[in-house]
KOLBA-330124 format. One record per residue (C-alpha): residue number from 1; x, y, z negated. Coordinates in Angstrom, 2 decimals. Layout:
# residues N
{NUM; {X; Y; Z}}
...
//
This chain:
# residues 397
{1; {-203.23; 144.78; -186.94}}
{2; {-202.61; 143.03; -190.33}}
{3; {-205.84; 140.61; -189.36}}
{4; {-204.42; 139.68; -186.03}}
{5; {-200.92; 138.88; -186.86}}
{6; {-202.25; 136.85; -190.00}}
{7; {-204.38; 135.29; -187.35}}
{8; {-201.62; 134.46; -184.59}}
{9; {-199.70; 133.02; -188.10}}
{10; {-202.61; 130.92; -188.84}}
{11; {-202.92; 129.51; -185.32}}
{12; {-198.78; 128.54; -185.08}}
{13; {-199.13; 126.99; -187.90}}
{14; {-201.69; 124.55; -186.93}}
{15; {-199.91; 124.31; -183.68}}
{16; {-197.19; 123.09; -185.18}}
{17; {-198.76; 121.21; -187.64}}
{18; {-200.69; 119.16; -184.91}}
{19; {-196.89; 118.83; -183.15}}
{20; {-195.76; 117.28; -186.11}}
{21; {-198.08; 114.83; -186.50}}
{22; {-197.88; 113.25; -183.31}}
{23; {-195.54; 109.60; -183.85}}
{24; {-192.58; 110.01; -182.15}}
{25; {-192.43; 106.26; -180.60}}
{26; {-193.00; 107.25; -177.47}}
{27; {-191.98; 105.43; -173.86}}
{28; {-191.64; 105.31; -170.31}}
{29; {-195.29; 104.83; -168.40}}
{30; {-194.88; 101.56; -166.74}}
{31; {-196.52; 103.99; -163.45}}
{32; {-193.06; 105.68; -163.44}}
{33; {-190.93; 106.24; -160.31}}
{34; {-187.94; 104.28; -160.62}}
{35; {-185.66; 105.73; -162.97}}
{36; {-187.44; 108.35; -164.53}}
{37; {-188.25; 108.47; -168.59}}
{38; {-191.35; 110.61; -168.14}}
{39; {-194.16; 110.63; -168.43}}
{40; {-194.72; 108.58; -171.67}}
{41; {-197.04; 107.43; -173.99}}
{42; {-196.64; 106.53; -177.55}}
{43; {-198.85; 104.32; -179.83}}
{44; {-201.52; 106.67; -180.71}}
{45; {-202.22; 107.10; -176.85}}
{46; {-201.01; 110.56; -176.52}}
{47; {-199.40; 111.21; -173.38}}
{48; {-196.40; 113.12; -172.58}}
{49; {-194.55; 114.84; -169.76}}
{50; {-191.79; 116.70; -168.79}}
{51; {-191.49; 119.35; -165.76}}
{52; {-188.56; 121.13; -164.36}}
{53; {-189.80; 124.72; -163.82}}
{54; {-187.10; 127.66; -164.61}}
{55; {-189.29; 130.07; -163.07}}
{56; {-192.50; 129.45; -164.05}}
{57; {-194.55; 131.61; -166.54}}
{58; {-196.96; 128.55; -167.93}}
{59; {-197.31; 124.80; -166.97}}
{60; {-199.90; 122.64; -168.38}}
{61; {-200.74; 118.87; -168.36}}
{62; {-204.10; 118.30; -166.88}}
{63; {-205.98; 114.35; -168.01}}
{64; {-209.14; 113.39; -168.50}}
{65; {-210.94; 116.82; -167.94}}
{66; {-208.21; 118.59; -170.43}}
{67; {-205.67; 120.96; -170.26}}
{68; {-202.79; 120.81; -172.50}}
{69; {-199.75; 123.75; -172.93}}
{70; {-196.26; 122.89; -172.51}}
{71; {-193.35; 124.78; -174.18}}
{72; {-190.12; 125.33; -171.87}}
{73; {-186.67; 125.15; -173.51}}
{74; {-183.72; 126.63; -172.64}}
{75; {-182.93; 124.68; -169.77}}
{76; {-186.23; 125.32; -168.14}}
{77; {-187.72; 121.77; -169.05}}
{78; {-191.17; 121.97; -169.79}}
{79; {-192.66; 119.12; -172.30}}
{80; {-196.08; 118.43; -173.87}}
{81; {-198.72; 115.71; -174.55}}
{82; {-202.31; 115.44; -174.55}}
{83; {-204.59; 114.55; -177.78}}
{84; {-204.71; 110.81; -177.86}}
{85; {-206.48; 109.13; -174.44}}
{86; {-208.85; 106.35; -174.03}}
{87; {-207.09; 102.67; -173.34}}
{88; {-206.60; 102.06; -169.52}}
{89; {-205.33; 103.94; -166.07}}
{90; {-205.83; 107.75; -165.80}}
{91; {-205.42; 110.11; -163.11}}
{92; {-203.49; 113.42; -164.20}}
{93; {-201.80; 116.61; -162.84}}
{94; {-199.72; 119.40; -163.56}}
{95; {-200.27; 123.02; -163.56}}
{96; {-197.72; 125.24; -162.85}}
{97; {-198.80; 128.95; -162.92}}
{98; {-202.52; 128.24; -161.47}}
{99; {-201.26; 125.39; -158.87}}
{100; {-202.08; 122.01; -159.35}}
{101; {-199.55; 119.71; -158.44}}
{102; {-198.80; 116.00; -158.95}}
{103; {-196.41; 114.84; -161.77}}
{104; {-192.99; 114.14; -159.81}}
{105; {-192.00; 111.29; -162.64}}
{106; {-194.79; 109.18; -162.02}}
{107; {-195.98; 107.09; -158.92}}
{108; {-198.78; 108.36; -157.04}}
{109; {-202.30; 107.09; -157.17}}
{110; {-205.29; 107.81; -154.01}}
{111; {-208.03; 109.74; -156.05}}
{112; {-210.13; 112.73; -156.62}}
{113; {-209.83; 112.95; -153.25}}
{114; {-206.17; 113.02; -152.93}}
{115; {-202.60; 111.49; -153.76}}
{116; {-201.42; 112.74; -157.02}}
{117; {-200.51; 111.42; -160.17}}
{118; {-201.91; 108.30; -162.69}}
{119; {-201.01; 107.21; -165.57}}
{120; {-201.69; 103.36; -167.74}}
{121; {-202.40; 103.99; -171.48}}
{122; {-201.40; 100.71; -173.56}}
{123; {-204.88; 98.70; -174.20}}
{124; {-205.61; 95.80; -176.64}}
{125; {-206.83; 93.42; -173.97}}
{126; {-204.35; 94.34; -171.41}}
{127; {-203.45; 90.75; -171.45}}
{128; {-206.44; 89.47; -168.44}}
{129; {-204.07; 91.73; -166.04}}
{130; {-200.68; 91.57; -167.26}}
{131; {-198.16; 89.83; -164.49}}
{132; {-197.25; 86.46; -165.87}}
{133; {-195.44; 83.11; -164.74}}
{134; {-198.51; 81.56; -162.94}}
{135; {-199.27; 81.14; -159.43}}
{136; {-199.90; 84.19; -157.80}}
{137; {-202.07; 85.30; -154.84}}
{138; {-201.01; 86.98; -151.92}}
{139; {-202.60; 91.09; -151.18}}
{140; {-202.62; 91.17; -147.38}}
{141; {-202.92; 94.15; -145.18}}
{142; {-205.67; 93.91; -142.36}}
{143; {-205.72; 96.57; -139.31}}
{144; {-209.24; 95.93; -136.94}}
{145; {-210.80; 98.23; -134.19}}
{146; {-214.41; 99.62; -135.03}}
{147; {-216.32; 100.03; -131.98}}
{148; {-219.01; 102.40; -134.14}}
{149; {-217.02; 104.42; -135.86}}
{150; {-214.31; 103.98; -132.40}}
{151; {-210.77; 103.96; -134.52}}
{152; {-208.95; 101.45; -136.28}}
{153; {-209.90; 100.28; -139.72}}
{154; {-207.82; 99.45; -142.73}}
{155; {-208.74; 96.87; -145.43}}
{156; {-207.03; 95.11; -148.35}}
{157; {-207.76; 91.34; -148.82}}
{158; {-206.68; 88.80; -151.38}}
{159; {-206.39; 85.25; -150.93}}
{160; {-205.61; 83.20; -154.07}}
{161; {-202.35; 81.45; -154.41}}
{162; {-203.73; 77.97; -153.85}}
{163; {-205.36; 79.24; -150.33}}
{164; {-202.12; 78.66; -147.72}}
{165; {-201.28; 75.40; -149.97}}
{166; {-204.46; 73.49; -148.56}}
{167; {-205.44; 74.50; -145.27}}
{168; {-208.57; 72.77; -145.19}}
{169; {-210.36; 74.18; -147.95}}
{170; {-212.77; 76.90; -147.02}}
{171; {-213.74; 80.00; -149.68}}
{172; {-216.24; 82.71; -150.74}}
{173; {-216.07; 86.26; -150.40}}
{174; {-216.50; 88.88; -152.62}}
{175; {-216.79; 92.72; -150.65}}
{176; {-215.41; 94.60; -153.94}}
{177; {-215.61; 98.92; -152.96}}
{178; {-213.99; 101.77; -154.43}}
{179; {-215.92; 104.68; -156.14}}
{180; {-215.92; 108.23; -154.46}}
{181; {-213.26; 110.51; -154.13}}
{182; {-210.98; 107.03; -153.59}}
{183; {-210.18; 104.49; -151.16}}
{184; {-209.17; 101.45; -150.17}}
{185; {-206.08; 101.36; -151.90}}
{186; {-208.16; 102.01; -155.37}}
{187; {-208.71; 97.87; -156.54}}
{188; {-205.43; 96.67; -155.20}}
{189; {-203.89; 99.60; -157.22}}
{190; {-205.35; 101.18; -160.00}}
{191; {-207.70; 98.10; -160.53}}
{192; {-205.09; 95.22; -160.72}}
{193; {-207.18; 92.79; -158.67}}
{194; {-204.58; 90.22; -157.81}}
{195; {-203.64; 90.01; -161.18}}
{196; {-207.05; 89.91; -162.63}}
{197; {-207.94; 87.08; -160.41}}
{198; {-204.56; 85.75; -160.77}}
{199; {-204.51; 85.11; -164.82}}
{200; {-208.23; 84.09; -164.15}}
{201; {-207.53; 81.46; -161.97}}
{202; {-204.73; 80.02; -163.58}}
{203; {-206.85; 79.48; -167.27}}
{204; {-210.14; 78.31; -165.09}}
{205; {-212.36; 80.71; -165.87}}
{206; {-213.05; 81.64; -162.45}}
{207; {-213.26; 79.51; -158.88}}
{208; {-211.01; 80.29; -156.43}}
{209; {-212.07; 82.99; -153.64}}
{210; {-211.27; 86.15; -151.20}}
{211; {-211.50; 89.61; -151.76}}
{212; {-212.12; 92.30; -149.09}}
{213; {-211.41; 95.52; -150.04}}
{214; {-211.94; 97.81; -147.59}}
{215; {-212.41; 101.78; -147.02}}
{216; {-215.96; 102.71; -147.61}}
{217; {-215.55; 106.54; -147.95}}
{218; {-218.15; 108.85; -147.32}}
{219; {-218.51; 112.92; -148.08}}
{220; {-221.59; 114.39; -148.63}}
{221; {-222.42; 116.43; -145.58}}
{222; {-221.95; 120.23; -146.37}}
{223; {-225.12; 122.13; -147.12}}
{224; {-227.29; 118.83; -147.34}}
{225; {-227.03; 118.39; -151.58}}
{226; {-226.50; 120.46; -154.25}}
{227; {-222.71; 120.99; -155.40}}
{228; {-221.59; 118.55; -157.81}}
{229; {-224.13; 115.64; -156.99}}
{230; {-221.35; 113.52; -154.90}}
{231; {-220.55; 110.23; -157.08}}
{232; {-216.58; 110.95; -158.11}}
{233; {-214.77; 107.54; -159.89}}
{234; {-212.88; 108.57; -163.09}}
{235; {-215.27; 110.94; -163.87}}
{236; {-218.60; 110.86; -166.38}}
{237; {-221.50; 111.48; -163.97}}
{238; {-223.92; 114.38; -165.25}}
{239; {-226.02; 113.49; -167.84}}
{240; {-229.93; 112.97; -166.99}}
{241; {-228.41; 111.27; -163.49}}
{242; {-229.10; 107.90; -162.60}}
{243; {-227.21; 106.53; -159.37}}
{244; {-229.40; 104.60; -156.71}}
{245; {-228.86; 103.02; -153.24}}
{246; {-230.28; 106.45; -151.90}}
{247; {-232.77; 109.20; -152.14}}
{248; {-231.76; 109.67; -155.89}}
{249; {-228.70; 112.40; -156.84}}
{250; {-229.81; 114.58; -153.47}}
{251; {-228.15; 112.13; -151.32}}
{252; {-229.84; 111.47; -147.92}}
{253; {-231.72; 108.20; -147.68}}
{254; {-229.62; 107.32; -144.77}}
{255; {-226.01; 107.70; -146.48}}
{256; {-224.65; 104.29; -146.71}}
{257; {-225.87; 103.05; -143.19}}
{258; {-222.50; 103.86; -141.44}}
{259; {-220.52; 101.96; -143.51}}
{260; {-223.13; 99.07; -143.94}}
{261; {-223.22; 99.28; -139.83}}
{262; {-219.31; 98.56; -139.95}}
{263; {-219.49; 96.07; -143.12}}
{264; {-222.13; 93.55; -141.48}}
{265; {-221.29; 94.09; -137.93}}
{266; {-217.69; 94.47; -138.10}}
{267; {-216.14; 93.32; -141.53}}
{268; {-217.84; 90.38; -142.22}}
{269; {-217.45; 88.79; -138.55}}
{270; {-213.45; 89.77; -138.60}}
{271; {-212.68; 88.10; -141.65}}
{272; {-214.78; 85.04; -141.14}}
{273; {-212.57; 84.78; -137.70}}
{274; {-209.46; 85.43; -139.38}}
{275; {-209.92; 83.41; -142.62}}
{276; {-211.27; 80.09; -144.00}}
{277; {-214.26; 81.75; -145.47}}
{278; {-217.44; 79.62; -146.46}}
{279; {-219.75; 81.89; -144.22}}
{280; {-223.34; 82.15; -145.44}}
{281; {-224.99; 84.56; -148.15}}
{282; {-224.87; 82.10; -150.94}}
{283; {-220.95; 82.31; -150.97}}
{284; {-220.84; 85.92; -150.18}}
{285; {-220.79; 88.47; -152.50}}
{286; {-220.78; 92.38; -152.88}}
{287; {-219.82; 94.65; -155.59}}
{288; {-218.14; 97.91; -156.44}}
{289; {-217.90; 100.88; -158.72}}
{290; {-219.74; 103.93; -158.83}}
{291; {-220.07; 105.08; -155.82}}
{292; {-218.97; 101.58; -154.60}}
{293; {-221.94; 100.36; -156.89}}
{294; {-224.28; 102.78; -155.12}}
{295; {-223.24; 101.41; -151.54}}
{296; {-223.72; 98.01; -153.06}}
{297; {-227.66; 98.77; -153.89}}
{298; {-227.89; 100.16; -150.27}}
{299; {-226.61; 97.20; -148.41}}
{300; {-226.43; 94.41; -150.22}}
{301; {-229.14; 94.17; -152.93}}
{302; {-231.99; 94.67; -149.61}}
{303; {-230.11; 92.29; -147.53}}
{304; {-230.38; 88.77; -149.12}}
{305; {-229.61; 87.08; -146.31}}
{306; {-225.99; 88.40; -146.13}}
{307; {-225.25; 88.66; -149.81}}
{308; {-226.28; 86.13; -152.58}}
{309; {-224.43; 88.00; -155.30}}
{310; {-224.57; 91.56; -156.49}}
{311; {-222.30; 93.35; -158.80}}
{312; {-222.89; 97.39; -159.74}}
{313; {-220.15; 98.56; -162.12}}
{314; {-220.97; 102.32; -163.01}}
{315; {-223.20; 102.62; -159.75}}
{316; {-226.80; 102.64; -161.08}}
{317; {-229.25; 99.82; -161.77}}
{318; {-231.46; 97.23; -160.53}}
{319; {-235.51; 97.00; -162.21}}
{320; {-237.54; 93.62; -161.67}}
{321; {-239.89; 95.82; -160.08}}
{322; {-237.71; 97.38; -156.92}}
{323; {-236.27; 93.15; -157.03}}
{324; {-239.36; 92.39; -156.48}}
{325; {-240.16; 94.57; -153.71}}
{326; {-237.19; 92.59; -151.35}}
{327; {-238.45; 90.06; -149.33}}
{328; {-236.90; 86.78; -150.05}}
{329; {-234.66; 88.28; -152.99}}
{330; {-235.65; 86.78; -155.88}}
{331; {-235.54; 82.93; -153.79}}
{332; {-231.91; 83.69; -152.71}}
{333; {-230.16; 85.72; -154.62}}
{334; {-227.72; 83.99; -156.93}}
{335; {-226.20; 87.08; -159.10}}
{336; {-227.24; 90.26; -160.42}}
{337; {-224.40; 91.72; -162.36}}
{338; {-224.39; 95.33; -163.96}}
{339; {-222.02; 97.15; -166.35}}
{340; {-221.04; 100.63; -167.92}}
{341; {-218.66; 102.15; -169.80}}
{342; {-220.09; 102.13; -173.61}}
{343; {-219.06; 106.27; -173.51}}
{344; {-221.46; 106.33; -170.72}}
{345; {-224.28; 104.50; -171.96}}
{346; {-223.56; 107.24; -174.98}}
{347; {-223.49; 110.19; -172.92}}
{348; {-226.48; 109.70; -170.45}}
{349; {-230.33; 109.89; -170.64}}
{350; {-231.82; 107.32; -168.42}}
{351; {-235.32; 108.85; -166.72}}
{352; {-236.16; 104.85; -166.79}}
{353; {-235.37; 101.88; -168.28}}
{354; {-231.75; 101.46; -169.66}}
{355; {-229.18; 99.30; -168.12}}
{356; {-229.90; 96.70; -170.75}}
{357; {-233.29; 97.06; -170.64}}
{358; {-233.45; 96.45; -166.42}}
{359; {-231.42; 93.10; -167.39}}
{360; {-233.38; 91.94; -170.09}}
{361; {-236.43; 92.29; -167.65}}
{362; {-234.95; 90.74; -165.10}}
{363; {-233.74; 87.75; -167.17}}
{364; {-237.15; 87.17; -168.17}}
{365; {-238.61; 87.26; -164.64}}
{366; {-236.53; 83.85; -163.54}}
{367; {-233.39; 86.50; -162.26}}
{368; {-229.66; 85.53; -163.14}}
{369; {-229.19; 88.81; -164.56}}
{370; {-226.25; 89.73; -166.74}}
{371; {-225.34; 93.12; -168.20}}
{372; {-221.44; 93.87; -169.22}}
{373; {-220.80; 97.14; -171.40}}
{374; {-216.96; 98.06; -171.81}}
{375; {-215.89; 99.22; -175.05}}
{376; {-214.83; 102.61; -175.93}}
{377; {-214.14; 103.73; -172.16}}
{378; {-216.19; 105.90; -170.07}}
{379; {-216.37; 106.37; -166.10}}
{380; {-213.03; 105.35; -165.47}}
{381; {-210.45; 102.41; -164.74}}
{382; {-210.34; 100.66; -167.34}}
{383; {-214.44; 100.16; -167.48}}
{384; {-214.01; 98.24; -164.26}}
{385; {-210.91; 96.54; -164.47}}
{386; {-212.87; 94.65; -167.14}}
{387; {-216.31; 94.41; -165.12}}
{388; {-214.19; 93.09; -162.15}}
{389; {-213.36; 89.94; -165.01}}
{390; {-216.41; 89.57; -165.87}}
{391; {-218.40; 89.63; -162.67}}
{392; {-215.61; 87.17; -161.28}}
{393; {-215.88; 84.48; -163.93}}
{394; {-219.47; 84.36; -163.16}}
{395; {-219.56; 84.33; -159.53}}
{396; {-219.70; 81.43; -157.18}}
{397; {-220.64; 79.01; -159.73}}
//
């Protein structure tokens, strides 16, 4: 008895030790709801939050794949933060006794398959999509009909800020997709598009062009893969995994065709009618992340002839030997882009050739290959918020 309460002493201690140490400079998320102080997050990256729950018997904080105790008070306010969290946007919930629900302080984010909570942790180059005095782009709203899929479709597309200033100039078009488990609302949202292109525009670092971002989702059909192989965004994908355009992770060779039936048949004609788009493959581009990356392998990378540029963030790889094996690629395709998180270069075996590798190979075999690896981030926001600035300052040049 003497062992376990010197034990429980031990282990308070350390709790509140830990407490202690955490720097108490900590404020409102800039994802808040209007008038609401939590949650927070101070300068070491910790994040905290606050829950009203009288009558519950434990609430936790759930981020980044970690649950975290809160203490109540008196008042039935329950209050706790995480261990310190990569830079960047990340998707969170709360527990409250064995149901997960979303944080009611903070706005609410589409992912993990659902609306629930997010959260932006303070990062050193947050600059390239802060909102600042220079001409901004407009995010429109586009509603179609898809005869295959026979139901209206929803897509997000940006036009730059110069575009309804000079109605004569005609633009490319970058198809930029969300990663599984998200939607359409993922780049305009948690990826800060407009403002990425935005800031880019403004210094010169990129040309001028559209962005379609539309809905792309797809489930794995139940009973056809293993649990657990369906690409998720904001998560590390297993280790020993490396995402393709199909066949590869127990996905169906088939699996992008729907949406690549509505993307070339549908998409693309609609906003060629409905915009001043330059409309051949040279000015056309596709990219997206993770599973978005995957979906760009399937349809873009063996259709040339649509899409001169290519961009996989988190989605898998391209070798000089399956480039090769596309008719016509290597003779019109403009762009190869790829990029990781550096905690996922870290954390995965590749069966192949690494990321790096694949570009090096390709740069040597007359391919404009580049390779981007984000610093100290994994498979999350924050990995292709900064892929989305690189790809775009080297597109369409």
């Amino acid at each position: 008895m003497k062992k376990t309460l010197s034990l429980v002493a031990v282990l308070s201690f350390l709790c509140v030790a830990a407490f202690a140490q955490v720097k108490e400079d900590f404020v409102p998320s800039p994802n808040n709801q209007p008038g609401k102080q939590y949650p927070m997050v101070n300068s070491e990256r910790c994040v905290r939050v606050q829950v009203s729950a009288p009558d519950a018997k434990r609430v936790q904080l759930d981020i980044s794949a970690v649950k975290y105790d809160l203490v109540k008070n008196e008042d039935g306010l329950w209050t706790g933060e995480s261990a310190p969290q990569d830079e960047g946007f990340h998707y969170y919930q709360i527990w409250v006794d064995g149901a997960a629900v979303p944080d009611p302080g903070s706005l609410y984010y589409y992912g993990a398959s659902r609306w629930g909570s997010g959260i932006d942790v303070p990062a050193a180059d947050q600059d390239f999509y802060a909102l600042k005095n220079v001409p901004h782009g407009q995010m429109r709203e586009m509603y179609y009909y898809s005869k295959s899929g026979e139901g209206m479709r929803h897509c997000f597309v940006y036009t730059p800020a110069e575009y309804d200033l000079n109605p004569t100039k005609r633009y490319p078009v970058l198809y930029l997709q969300h990663g599984g488990g998200e939607n359409e609302y993922g780049w305009p949202q948690q990826g800060r598009t407009a403002l990425i292109m935005d800031n880019l525009i403004a210094e010169g670092k990129a040309v001028p062009f559209i962005i379609v971002m539309e809905n792309g989702s797809w489930t794995m059909p139940r009973n056809a893969a293993p649990q657990g192989q369906r690409p998720q965004a904001g998560q590390r994908p297993p280790q020993g995994q490396r995402p393709q355009g199909g066949g590869r992770m127990g996905l169906p060779s088939n699996w992008a065709d729907a949406f690549k039936n509505v993307l070339i048949n549908e998409t693309i004609p609609m906003i060629d009618a409905s915009f001043r788009t330059i409309a051949d493959a040279e000015h056309r581009a596709m990219a997206g992340l993770s599973m978005g990356g995957m979906q760009t392998k399937a349809i873009a990378f063996p259709n040339p002839d649509v899409f001169g540029s290519i961009g996989i963030f988190s989605g898998g790889q391209i070798s000089v030997e399956e480039a090769a094996a596309v008719p016509g690629f290597k003779e019109k395709n403009k762009l190869i882009f790829m990029s990781y998180g550096s905690r996922e270069i870290e954390s995965r075996q590749f069966p192949g050739n690494t990321p790096a590798q694949d570009t090096e190979a390709l740069c040597k075999a007359g391919y404009n290959a580049h390779m981007y690896v984000s610093p100290l981030t994994a498979h999350e926001w924050q990995s292709w918020r900064r892929a989305l600035y690189q790809f775009a300052q080297l597109l369409f040049k």
